[in-house]
C-alpha positions in Angstrom: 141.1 395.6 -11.2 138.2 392.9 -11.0 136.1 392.7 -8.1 137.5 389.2 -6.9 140.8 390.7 -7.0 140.1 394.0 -5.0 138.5 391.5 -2.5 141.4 389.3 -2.2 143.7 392.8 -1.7 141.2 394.0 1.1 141.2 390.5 3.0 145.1 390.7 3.0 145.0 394.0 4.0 142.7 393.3 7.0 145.1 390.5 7.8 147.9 391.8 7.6 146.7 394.7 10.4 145.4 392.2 12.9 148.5 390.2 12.9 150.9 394.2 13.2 148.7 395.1 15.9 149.5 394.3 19.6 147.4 391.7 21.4 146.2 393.8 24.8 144.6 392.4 27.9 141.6 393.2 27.1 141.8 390.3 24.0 143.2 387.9 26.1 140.2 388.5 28.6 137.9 388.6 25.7 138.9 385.3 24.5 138.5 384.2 28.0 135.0 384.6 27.9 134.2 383.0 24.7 135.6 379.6 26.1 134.0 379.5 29.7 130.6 378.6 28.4 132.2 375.5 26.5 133.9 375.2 29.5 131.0 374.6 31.8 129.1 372.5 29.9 132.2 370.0 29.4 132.2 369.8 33.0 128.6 369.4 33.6 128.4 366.9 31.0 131.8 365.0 31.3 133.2 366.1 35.0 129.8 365.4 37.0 128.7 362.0 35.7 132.0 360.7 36.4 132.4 361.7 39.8 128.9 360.5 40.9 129.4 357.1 39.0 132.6 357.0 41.2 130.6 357.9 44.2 128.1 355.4 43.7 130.5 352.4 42.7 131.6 352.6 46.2 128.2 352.3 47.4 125.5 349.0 47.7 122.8 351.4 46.2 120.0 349.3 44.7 116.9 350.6 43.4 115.0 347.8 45.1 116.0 348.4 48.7 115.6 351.3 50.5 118.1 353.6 51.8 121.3 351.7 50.3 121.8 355.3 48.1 124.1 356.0 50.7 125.5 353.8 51.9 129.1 353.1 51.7 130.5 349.5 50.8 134.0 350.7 49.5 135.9 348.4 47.0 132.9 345.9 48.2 131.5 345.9 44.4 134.9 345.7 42.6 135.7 342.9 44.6 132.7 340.9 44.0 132.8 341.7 40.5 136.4 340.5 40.0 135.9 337.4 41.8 133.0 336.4 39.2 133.4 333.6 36.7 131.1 335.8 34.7 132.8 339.1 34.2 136.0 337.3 33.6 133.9 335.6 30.5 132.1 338.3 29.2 135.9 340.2 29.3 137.1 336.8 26.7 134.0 337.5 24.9 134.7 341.4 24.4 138.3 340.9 23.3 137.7 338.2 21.2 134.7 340.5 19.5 136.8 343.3 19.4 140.2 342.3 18.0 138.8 339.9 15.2 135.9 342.3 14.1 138.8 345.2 14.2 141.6 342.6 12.4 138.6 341.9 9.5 137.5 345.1 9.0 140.7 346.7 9.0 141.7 343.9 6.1 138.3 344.2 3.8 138.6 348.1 4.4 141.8 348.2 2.8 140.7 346.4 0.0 138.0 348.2 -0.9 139.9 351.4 -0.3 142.7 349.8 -2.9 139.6 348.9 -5.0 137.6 352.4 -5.4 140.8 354.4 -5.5 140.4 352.9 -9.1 138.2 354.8 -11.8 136.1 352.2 -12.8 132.2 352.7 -14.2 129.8 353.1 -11.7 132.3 354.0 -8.6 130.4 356.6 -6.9 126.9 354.5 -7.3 128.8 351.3 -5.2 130.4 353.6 -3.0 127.6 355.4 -1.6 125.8 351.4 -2.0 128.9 350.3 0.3 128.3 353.2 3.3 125.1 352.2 3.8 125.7 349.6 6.4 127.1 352.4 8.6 124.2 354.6 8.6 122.0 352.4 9.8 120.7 352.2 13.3 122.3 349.5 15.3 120.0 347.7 16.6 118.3 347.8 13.1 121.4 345.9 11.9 120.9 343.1 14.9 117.0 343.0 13.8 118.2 342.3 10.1 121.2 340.0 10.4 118.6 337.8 13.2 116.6 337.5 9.9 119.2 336.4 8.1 120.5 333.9 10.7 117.4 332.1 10.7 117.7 328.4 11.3 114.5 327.7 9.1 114.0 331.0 6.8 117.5 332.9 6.4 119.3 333.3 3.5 122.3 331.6 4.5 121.0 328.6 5.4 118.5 328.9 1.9 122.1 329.4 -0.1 123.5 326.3 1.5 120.2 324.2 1.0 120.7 325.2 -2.5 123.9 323.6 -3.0 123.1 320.8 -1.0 124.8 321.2 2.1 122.9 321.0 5.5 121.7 324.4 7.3 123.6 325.9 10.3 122.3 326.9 13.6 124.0 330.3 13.4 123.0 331.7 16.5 123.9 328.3 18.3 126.9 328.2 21.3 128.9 327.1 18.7 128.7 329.9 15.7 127.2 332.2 18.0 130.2 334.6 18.7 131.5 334.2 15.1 127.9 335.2 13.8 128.5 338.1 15.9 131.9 339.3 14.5 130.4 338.9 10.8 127.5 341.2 11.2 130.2 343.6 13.0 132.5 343.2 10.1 129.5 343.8 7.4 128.3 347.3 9.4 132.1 348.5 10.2 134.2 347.8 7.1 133.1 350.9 5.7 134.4 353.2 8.3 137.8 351.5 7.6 137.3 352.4 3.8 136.7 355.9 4.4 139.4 356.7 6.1 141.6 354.8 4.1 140.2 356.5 1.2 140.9 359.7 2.3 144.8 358.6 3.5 145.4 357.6 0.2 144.3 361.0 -1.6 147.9 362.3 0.5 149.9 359.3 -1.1 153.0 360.4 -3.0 151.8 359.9 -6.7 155.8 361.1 -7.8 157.2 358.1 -5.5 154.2 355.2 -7.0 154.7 356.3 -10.6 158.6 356.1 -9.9 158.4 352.9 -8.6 156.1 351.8 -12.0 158.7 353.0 -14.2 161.0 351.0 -12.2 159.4 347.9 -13.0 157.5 347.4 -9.4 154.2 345.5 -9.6 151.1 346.5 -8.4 151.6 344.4 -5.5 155.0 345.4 -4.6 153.6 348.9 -4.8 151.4 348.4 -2.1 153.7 346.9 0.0 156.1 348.9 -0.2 154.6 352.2 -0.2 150.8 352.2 0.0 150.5 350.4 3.4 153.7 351.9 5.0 151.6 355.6 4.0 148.5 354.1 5.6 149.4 352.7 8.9 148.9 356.0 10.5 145.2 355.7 9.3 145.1 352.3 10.1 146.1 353.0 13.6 143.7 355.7 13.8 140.8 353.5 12.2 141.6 350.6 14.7 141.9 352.9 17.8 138.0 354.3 17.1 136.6 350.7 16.4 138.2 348.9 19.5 136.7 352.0 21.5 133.6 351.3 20.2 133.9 347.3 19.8 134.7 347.4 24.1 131.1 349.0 24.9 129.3 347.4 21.9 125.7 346.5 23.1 122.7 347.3 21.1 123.7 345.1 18.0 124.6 342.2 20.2 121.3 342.4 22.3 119.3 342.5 19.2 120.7 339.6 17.5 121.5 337.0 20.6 120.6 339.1 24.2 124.1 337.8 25.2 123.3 334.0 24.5 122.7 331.4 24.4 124.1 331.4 27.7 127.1 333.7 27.9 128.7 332.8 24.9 128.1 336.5 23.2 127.5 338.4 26.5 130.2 341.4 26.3 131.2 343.4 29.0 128.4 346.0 28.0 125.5 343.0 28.5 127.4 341.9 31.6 126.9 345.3 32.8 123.2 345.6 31.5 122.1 342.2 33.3 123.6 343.5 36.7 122.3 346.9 36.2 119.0 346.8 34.8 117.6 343.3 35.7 119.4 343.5 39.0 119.2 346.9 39.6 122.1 347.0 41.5 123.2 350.4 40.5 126.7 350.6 42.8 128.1 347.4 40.6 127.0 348.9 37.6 128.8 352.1 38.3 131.8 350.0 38.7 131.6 348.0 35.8 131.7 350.8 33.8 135.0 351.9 35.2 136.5 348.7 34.9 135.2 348.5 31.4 136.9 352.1 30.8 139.9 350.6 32.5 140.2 347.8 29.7 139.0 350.2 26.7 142.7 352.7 28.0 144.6 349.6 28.2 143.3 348.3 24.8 143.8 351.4 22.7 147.1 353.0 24.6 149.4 350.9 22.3 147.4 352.5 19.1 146.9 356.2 21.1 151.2 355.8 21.8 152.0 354.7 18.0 150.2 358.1 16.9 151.6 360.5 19.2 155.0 359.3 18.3 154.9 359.3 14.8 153.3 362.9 15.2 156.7 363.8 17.4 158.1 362.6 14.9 157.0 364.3 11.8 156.9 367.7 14.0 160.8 367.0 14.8 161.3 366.1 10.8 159.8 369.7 10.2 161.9 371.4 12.3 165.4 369.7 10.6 
């Protein structure tokens, strides 16, 4: 008997005893313990912020005046906020951000997931080349695409120069928000890839090369069974970006600080104007429960889709 062998008998062995022997009191105690530090620092970290940014969006606490910590204004702040022509813009803004960047990225991540699920020289190189974007700091990515907006020395404007068409105030009211979604789109597609990628190492190989022999094309294939396999991913992809597409900020601020005017301010700037030029920390507080509010609201049709189809697969398993 090799030694790989005699290990794999021993680890059986050892397995096979801790599942014959009876779980006591003592274990359940034991494993008691082992979660209450987790335990505690989830609720000092999750549990206590929340309850004092509850506390305090019901207070007129402003870090200029004096003793307003305390004091208590009620649904004062979510009242003013809701009745101003600015949060309901920056809200427009944030959606429209948010479900284009999420509809493009979605579309160009399944294409390049489609197109390095292919062997093809040099794959690894252009796909490590294509996750870049996504490791780099975000407000690094607003510094970068700023310099390639510019009206006088960015690229874009150089390209369209060169075949003869006039440049383009990019970061004008009028491209400004659709500047925005492109740099979004160029940092996020390849979160979309990657998990694309890794739902189509689980696709049914059996059921494509069937459908081949069949006489399917390539693009009935991918109609009819690649994206129907995917939509789970999808779903999850999407759910992720529009969470983080609702509270974008740093990207935003780089490239435009939420201008001109408010054509790119998001909820997030909205929030950062009334909080930290403002200082008024009790409508802050209640922005970002609003702005919660609209992320649940946003993402529960995605968060519903999955749970279902999970109940449903778990039922499937049990026929």
């Amino acid at each position: 008997m090799t030694r790989s062998s005699a290990s794999w008998l021993f680890l059986k062995d050892a397995e096979r005893t801790l599942r014959s022997r009876p779980r006591t009191y003592d274990d359940s105690n034991r494993a008691i313990l082992f979660v209450i530090p987790a335990a505690v620092a989830a609720f000092l970290v999750l549990a206590v912020p929340l309850a004092m940014s509850a506390y305090y969006s019901l207070t007129g606490w402003r870090i200029i005046q004096l003793n307003t910590r305390n004091k208590i204004v009620w649904l004062d702040n979510y009242i003013d906020i809701l009745t101003d022509g600015a949060f309901w813009s920056s809200i427009q803004v944030t959606l429209i951000y948010t479900v284009a960047g999420v509809a493009l990225e979605s579309f160009v991540g399944l294409g390049l997931a489609l197109l390095f699920r292919r062997d093809f020289g040099g794959r690894s190189i252009l796909r490590t080349l294509m996750i870049l974007p996504m490791v780099i700091t975000p407000a690094v990515v607003g510094m970068f695409w700023k310099l390639l907006y510019d009206e006088n020395y960015g690229i874009y404007n150089y390209a369209l120069n060169v075949i003869g068409l006039p440049s383009v105030s990019w970061l004008s009211s009028t491209w400004a928000l659709a500047s925005v979604v492109l740099m979004d789109v160029w940092e996020s597609s390849p979160f979309f890839m990657l998990v694309l990628l890794a739902g189509l190492q689980s696709e049914d190989k059996e059921a494509v090369e069937a459908a081949r022999i069949d006489g399917a094309s390539g693009w009935q294939v991918v109609y009819y069974l690649t994206l129907p396999h995917l939509l789970p991913y999808l779903a999850i992809a999407a759910a992720f970006r529009a969470i983080w597409s609702l509270s974008e900020f740093d990207k935003v601020y780089m490239l435009t600080l939420g201008g001109p005017g408010d054509a790119t301010t998001t909820m997030s700037l909205y929030a950062f104007k009334i909080g930290f030029v403002g200082f008024d920390i009790g409508k802050i507080s209640a922005i970002s429960w609003l702005i919660a509010i609209l992320t649940l609201l946003v993402t529960s049709p995605l968060i519903v889709y999955l749970l279902r189809g999970r109940n449903a697969g778990r039922e499937g398993a049990r026929r």
